[in-house]
N, CA, C and O atoms as CSV, one atom per row, in Angstrom:
chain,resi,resn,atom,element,x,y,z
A,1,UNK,N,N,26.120,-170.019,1.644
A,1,UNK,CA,C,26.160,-171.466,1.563
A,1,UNK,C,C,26.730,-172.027,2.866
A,1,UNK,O,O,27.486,-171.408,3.614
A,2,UNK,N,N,26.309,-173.187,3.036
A,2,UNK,CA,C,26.657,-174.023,4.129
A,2,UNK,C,C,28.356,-174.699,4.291
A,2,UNK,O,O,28.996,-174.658,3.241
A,3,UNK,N,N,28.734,-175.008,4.924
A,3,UNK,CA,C,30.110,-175.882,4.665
A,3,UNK,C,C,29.628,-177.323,3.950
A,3,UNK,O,O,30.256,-177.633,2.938
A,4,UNK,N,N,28.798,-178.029,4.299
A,4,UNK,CA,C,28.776,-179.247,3.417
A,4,UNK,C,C,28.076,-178.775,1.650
A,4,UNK,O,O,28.209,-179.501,0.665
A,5,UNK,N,N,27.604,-177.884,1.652
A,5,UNK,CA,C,27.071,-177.320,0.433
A,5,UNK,C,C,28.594,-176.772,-0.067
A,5,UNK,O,O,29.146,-177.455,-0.929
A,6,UNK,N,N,28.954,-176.157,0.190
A,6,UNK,CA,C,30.490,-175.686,0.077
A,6,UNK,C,C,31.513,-176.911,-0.282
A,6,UNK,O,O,32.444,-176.801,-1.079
A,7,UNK,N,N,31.295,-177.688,0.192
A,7,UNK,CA,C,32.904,-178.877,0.183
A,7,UNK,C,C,32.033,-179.869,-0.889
A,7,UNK,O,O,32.745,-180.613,-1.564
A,8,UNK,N,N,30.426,-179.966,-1.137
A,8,UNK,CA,C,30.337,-181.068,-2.424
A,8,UNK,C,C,29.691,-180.087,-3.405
A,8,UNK,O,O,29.128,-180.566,-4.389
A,9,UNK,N,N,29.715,-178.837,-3.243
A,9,UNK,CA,C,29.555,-178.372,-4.591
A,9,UNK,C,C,29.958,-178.627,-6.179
A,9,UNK,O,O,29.244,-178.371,-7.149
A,10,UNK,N,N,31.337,-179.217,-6.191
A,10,UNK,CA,C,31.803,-179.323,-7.044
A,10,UNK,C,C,31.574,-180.866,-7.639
A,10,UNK,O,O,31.949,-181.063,-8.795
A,11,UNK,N,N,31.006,-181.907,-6.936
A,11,UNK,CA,C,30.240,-183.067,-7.260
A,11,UNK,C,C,29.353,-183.055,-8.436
A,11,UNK,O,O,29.542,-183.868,-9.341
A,12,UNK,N,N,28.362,-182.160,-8.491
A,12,UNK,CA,C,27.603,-182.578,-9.284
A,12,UNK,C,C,28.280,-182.199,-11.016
A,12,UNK,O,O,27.912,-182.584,-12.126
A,13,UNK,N,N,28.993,-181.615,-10.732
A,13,UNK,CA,C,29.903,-181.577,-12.589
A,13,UNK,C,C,30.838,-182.765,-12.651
A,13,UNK,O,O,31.327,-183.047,-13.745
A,14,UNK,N,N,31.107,-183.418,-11.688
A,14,UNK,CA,C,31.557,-184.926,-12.111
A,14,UNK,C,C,30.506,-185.395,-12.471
A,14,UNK,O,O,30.550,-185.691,-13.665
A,15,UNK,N,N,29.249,-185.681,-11.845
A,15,UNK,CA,C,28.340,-186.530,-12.079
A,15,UNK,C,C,27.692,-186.321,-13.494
A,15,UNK,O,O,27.087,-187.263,-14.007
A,16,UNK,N,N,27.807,-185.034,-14.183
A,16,UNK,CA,C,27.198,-185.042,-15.396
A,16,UNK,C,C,28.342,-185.066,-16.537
A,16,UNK,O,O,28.126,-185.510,-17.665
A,17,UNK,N,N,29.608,-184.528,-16.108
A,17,UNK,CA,C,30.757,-185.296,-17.089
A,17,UNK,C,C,30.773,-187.103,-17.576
A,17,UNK,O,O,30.866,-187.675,-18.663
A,18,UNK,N,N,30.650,-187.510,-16.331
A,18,UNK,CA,C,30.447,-189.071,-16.254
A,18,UNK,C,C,28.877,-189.461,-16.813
A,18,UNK,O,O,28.408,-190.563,-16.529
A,19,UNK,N,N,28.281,-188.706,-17.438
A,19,UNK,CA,C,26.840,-189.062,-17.779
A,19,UNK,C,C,27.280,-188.587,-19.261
A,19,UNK,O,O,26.828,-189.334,-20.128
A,20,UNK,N,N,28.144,-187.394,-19.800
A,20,UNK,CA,C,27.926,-187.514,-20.970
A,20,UNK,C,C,29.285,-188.372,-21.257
A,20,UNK,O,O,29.534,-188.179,-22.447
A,21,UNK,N,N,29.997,-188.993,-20.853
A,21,UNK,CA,C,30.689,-189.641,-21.287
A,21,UNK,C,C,30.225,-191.252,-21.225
A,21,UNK,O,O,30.621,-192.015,-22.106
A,22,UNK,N,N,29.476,-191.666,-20.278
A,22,UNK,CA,C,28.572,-192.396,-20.901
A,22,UNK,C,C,27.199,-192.833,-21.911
A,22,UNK,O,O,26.482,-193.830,-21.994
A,23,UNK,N,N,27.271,-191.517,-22.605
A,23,UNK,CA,C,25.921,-191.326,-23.456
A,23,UNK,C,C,26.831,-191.369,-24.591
A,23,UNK,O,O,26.383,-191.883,-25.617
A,24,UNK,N,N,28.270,-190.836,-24.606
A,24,UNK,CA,C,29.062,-190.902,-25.720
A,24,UNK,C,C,29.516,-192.398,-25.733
A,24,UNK,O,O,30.164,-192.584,-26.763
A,25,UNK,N,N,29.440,-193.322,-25.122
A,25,UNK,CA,C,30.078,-194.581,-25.382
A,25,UNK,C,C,29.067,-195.252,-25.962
A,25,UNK,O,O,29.352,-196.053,-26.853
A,26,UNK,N,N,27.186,-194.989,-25.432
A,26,UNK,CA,C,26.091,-195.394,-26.250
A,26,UNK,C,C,26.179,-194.849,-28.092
A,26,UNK,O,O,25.770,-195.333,-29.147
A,27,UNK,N,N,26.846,-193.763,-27.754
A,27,UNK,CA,C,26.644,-193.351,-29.285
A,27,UNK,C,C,27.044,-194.288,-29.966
A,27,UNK,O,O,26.237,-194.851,-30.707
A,28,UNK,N,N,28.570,-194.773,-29.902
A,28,UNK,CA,C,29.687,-195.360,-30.665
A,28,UNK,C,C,28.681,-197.069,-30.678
A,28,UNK,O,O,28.533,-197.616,-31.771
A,29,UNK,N,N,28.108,-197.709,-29.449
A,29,UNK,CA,C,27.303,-198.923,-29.657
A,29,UNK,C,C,26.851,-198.872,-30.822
A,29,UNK,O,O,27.210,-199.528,-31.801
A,30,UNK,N,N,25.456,-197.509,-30.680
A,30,UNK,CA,C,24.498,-197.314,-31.378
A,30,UNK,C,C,24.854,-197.210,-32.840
A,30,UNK,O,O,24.135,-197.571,-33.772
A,31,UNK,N,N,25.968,-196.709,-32.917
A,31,UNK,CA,C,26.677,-196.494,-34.520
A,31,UNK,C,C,26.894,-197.489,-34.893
A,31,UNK,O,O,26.396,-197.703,-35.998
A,32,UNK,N,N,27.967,-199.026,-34.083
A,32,UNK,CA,C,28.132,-199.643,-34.687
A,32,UNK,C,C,27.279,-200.658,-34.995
A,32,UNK,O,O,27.744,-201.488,-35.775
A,33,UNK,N,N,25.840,-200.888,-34.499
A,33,UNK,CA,C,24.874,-201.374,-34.131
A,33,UNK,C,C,23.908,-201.138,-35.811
A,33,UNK,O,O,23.388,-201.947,-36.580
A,34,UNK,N,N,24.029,-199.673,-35.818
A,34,UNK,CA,C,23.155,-199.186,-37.064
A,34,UNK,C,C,23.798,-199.744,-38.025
A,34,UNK,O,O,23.095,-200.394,-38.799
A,35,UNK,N,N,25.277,-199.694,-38.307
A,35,UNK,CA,C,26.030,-200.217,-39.103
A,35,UNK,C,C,25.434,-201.361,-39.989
A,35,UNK,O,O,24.912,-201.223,-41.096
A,36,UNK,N,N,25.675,-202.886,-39.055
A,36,UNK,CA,C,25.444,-203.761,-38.971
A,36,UNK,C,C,23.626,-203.581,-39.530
A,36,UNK,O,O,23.199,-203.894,-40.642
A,37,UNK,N,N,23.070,-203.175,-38.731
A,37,UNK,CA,C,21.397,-203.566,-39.102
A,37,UNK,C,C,21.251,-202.453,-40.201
A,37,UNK,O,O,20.249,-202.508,-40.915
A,38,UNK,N,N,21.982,-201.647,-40.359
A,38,UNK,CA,C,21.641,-200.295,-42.038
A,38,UNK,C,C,20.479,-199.440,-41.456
A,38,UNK,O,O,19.508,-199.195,-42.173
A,39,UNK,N,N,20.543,-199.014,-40.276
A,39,UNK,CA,C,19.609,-198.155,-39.856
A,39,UNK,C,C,20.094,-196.736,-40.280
A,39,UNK,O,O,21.179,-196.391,-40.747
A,40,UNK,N,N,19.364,-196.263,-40.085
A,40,UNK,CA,C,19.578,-194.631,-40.490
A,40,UNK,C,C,20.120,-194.368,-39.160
A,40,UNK,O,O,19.961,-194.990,-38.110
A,41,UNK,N,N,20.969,-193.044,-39.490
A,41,UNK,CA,C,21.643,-192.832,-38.789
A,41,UNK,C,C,21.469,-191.775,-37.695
A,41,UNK,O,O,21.895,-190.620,-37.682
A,42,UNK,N,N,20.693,-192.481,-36.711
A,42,UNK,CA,C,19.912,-191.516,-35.504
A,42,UNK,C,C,21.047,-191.366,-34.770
A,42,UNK,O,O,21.093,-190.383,-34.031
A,43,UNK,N,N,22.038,-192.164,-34.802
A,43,UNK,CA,C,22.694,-191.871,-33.039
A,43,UNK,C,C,23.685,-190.055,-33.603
A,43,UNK,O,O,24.220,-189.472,-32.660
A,44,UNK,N,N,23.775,-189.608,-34.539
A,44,UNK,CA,C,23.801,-188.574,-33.964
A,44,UNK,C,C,23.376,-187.517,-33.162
A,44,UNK,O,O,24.013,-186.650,-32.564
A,45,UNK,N,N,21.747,-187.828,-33.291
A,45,UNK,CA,C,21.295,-187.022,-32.235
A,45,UNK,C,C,21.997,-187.190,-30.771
A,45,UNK,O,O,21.914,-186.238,-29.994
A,46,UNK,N,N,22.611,-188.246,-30.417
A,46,UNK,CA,C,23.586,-188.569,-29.573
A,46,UNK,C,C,24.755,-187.339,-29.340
A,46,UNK,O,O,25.423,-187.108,-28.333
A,47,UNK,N,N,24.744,-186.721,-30.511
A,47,UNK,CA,C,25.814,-185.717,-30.523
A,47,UNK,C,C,24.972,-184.286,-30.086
A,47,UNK,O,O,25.689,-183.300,-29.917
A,48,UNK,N,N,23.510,-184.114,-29.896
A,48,UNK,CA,C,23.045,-182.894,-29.891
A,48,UNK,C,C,22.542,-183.270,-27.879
A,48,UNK,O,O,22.762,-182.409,-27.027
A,49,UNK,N,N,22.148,-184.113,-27.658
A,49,UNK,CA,C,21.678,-184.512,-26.589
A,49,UNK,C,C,23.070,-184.204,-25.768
A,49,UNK,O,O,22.866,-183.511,-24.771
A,50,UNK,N,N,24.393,-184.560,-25.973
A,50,UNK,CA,C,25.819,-184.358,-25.217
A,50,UNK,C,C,25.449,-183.008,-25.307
A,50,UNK,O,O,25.164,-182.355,-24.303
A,51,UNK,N,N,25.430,-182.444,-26.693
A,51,UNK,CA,C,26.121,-180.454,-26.681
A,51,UNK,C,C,24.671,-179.675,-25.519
A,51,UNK,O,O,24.944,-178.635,-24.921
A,52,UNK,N,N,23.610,-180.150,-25.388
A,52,UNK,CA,C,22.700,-179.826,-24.382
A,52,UNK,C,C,23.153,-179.940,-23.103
A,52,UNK,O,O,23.241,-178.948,-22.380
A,53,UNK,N,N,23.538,-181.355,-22.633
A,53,UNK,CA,C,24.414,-181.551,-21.678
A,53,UNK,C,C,25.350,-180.708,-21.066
A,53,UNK,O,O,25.460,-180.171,-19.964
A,54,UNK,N,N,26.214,-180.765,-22.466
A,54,UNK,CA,C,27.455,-179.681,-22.103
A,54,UNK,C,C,26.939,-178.383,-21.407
A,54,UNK,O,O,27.110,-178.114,-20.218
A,55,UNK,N,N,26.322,-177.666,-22.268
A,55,UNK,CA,C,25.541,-176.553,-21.868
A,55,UNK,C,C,24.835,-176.620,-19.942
A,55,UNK,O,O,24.859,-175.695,-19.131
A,56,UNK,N,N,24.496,-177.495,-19.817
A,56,UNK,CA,C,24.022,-177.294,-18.746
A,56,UNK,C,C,25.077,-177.825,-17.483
A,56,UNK,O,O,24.889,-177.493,-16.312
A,57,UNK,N,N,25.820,-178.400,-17.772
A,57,UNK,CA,C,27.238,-178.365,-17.118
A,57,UNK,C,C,28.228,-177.304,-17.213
A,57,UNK,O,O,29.024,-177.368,-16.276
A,58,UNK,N,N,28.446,-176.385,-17.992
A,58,UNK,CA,C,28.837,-175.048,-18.050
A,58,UNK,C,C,27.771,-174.678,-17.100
A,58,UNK,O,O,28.226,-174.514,-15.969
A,59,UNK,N,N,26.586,-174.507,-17.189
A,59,UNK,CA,C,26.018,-173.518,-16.316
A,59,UNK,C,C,25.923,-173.995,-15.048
A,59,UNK,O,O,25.984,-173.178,-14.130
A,60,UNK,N,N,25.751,-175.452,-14.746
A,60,UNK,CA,C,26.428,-175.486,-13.316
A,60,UNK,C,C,27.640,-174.836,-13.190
A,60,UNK,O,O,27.661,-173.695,-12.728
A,61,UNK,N,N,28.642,-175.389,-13.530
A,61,UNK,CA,C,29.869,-174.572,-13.238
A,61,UNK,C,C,29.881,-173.607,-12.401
A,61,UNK,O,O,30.287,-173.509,-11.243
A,62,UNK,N,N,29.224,-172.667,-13.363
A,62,UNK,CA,C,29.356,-170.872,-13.603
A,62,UNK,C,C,28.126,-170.276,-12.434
A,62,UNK,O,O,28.055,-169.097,-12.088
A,63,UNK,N,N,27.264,-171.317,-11.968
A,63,UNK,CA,C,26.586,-171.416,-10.849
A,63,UNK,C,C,27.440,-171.662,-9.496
A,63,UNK,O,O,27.879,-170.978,-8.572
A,64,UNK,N,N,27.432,-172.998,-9.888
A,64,UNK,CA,C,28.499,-173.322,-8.053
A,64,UNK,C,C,29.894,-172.090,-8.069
A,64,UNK,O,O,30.263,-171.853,-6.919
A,65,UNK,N,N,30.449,-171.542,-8.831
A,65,UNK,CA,C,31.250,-170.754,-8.688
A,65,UNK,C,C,30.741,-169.643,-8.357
A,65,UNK,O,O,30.952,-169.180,-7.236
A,66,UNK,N,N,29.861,-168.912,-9.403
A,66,UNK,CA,C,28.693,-167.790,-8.403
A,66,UNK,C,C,28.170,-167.683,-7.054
A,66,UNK,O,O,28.041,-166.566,-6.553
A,67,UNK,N,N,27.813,-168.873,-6.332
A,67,UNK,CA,C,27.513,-169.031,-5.503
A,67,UNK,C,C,28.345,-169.157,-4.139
A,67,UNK,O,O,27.994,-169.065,-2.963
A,68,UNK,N,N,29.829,-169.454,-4.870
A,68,UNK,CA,C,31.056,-169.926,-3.971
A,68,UNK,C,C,31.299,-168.484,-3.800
A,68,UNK,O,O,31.762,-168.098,-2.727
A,69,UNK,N,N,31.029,-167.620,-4.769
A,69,UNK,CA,C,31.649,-165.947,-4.710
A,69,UNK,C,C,30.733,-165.085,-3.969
A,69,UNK,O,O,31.045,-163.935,-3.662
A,70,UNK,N,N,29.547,-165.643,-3.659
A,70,UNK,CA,C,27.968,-164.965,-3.849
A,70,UNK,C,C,27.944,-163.884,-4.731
A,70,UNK,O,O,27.474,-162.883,-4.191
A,71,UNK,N,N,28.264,-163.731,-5.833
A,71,UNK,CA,C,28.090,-162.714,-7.471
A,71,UNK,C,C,28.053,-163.273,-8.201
A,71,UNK,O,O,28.809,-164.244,-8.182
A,72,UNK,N,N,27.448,-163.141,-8.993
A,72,UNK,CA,C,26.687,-161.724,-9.358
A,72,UNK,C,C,25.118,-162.746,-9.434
A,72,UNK,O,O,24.851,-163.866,-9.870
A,73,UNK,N,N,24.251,-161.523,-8.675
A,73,UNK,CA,C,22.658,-162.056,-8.581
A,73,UNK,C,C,22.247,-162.842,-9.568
A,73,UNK,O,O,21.828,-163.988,-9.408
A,74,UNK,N,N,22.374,-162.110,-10.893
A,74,UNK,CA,C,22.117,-162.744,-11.939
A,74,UNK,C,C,21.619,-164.084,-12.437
A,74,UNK,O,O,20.613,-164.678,-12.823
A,75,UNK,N,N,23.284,-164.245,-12.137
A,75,UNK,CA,C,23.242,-166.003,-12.524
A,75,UNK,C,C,22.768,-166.641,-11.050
A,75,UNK,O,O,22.460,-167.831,-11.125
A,76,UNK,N,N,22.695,-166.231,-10.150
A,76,UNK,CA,C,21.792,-166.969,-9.264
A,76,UNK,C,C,20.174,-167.054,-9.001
A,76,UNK,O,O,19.575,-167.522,-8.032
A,77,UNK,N,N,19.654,-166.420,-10.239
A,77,UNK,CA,C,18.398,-166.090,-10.535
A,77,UNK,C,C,17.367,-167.263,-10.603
A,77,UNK,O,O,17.998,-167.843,-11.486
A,78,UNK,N,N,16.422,-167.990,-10.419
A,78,UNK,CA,C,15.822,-169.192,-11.215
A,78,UNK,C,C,15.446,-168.504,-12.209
A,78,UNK,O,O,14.250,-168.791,-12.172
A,79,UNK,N,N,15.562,-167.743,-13.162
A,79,UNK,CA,C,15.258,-167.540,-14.578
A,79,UNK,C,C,16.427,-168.168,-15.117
A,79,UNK,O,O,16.174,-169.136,-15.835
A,80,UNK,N,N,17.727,-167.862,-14.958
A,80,UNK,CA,C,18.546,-168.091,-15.236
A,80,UNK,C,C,19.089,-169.809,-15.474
A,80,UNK,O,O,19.625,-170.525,-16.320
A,81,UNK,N,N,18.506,-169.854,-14.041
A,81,UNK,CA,C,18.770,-171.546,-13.587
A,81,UNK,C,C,18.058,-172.082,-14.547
A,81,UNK,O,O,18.648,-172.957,-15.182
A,82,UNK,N,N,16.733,-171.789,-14.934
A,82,UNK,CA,C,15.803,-172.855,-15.755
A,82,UNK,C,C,16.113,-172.753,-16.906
A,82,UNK,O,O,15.761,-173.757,-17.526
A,83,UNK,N,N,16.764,-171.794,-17.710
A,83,UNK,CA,C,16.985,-171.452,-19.154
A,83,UNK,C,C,18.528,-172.000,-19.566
A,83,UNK,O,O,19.109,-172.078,-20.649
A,84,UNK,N,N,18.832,-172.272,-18.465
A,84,UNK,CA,C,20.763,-172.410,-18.944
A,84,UNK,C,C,20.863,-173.979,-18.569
A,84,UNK,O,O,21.394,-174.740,-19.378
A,85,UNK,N,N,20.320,-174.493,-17.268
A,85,UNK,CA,C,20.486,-175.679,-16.709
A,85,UNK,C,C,19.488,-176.559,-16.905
A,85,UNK,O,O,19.638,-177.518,-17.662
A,86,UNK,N,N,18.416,-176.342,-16.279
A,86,UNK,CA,C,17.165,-177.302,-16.094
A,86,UNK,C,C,16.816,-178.019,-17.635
A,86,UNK,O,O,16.693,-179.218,-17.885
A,87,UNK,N,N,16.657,-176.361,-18.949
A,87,UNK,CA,C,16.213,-176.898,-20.369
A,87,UNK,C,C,16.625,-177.980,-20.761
A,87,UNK,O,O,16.121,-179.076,-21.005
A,88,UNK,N,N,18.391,-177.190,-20.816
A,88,UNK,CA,C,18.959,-178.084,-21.670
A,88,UNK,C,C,18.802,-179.731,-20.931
A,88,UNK,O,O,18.680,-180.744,-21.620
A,89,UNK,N,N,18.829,-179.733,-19.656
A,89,UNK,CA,C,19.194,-181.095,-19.212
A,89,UNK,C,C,17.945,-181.730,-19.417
A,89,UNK,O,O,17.908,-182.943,-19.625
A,90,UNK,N,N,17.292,-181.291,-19.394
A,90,UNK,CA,C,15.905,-182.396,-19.905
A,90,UNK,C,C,15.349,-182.308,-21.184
A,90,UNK,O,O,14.459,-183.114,-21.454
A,91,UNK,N,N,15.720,-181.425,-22.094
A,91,UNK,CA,C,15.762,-181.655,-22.968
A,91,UNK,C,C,16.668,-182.903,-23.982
A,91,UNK,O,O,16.211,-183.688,-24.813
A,92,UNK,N,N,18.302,-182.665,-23.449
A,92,UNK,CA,C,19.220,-183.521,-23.631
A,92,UNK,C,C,18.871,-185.310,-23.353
A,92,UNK,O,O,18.990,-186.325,-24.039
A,93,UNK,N,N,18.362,-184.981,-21.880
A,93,UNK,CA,C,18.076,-186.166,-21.329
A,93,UNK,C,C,17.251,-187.107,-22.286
A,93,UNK,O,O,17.483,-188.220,-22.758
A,94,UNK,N,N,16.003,-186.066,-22.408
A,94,UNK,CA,C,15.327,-186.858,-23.038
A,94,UNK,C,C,15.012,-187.366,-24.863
A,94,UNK,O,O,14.197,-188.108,-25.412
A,95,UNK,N,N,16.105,-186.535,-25.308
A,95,UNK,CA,C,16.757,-186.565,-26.466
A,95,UNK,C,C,17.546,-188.261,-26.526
A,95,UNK,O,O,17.326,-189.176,-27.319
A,96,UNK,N,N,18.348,-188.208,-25.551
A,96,UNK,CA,C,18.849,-189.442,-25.604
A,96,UNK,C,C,18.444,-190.952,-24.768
A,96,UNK,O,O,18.889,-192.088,-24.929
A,97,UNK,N,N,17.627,-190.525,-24.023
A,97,UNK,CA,C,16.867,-191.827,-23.618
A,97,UNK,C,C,15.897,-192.336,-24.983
A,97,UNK,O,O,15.529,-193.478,-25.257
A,98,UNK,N,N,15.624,-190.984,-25.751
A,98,UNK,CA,C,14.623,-191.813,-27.175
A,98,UNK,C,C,15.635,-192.160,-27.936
A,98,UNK,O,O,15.647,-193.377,-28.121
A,99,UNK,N,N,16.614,-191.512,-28.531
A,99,UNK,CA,C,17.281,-192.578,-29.068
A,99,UNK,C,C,17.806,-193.827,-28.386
A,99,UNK,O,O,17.851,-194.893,-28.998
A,100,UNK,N,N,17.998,-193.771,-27.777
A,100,UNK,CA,C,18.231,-195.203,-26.573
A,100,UNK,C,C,17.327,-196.416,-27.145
A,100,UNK,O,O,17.606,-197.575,-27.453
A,101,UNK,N,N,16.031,-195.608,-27.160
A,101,UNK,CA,C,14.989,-197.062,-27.217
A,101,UNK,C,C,15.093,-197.263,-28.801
A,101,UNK,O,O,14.829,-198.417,-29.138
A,102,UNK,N,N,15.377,-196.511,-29.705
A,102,UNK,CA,C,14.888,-196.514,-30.854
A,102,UNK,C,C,15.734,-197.705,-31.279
A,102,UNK,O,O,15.282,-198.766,-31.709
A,103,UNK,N,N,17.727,-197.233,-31.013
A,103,UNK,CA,C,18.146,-198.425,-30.863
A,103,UNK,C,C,18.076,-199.852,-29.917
A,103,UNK,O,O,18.116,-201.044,-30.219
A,104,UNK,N,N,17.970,-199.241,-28.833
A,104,UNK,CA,C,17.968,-200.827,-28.111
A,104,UNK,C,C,16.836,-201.210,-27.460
A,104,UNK,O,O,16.719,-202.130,-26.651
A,105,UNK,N,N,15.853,-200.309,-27.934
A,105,UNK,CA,C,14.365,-200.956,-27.078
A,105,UNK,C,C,14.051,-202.237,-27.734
A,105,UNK,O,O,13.056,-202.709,-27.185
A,106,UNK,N,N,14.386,-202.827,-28.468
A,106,UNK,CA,C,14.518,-204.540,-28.847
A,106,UNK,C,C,14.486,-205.443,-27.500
A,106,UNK,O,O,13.776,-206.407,-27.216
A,107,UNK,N,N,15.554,-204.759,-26.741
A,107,UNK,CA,C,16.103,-205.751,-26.068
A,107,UNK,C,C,14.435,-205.744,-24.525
A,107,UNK,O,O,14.221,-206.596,-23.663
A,108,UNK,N,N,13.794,-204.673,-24.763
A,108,UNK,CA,C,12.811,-205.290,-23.298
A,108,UNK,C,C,11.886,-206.468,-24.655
A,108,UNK,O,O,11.291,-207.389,-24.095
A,109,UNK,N,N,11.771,-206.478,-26.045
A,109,UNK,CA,C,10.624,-207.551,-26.173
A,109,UNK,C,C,11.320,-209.205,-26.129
A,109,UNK,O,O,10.527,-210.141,-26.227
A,110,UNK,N,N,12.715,-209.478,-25.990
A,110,UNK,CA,C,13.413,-210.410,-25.966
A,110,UNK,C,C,12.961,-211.259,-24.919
A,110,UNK,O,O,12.521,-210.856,-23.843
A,111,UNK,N,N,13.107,-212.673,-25.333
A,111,UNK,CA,C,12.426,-213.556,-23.566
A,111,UNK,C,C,13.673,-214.337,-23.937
A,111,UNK,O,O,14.054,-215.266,-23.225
């Protein structure tokens, strides 16, 4: 690794801490939101879309630290990368951008 690859490695696990902690503050909207209108209660999937998240923030982790060590090949594999990181995060992602709309896609037919 490079020195600037080296000194912001550890950036991108803020950036997805701060993403599921803002997907967790949509939850609590979305809950109290369903409340109020008696929707069924989707925003837990809110809770499976975070634990995906999580998952792929552990495997950054356990990546930028692999990489900081250069060991073990393994986890520096793209098999590895796509099954631990890439899935979950777009899976997650897109787990919670649909609940997103389900609750608040109202708001693009509003004038």
């Amino acid at each position: 690794m490079t020195a600037p690859e080296i000194l912001t490695s550890h950036l991108g696990g803020g950036l997805l801490m701060g993403l599921i902690y803002v997907i967790w503050l949509l939850r609590n909207l979305s809950r109290r939101m369903g409340e109020v209108t008696r929707m069924r209660p989707y925003y837990r999937g809110f809770d499976v879309g975070n634990l995906l998240l999580s998952i792929a923030l552990l495997s950054y982790i356990l990546r930028s630290s692999a990489a900081l060590a250069q060991r073990p090949a393994t986890v520096l594999s793209p098999t590895f990368t796509l099954l631990t990181f890439y899935t979950p995060l777009v899976l997650g992602l897109s787990l919670n951008v649909g609940l997103a709309l389900v609750y608040w896609g109202w708001l693009f037919y509003q004038r």
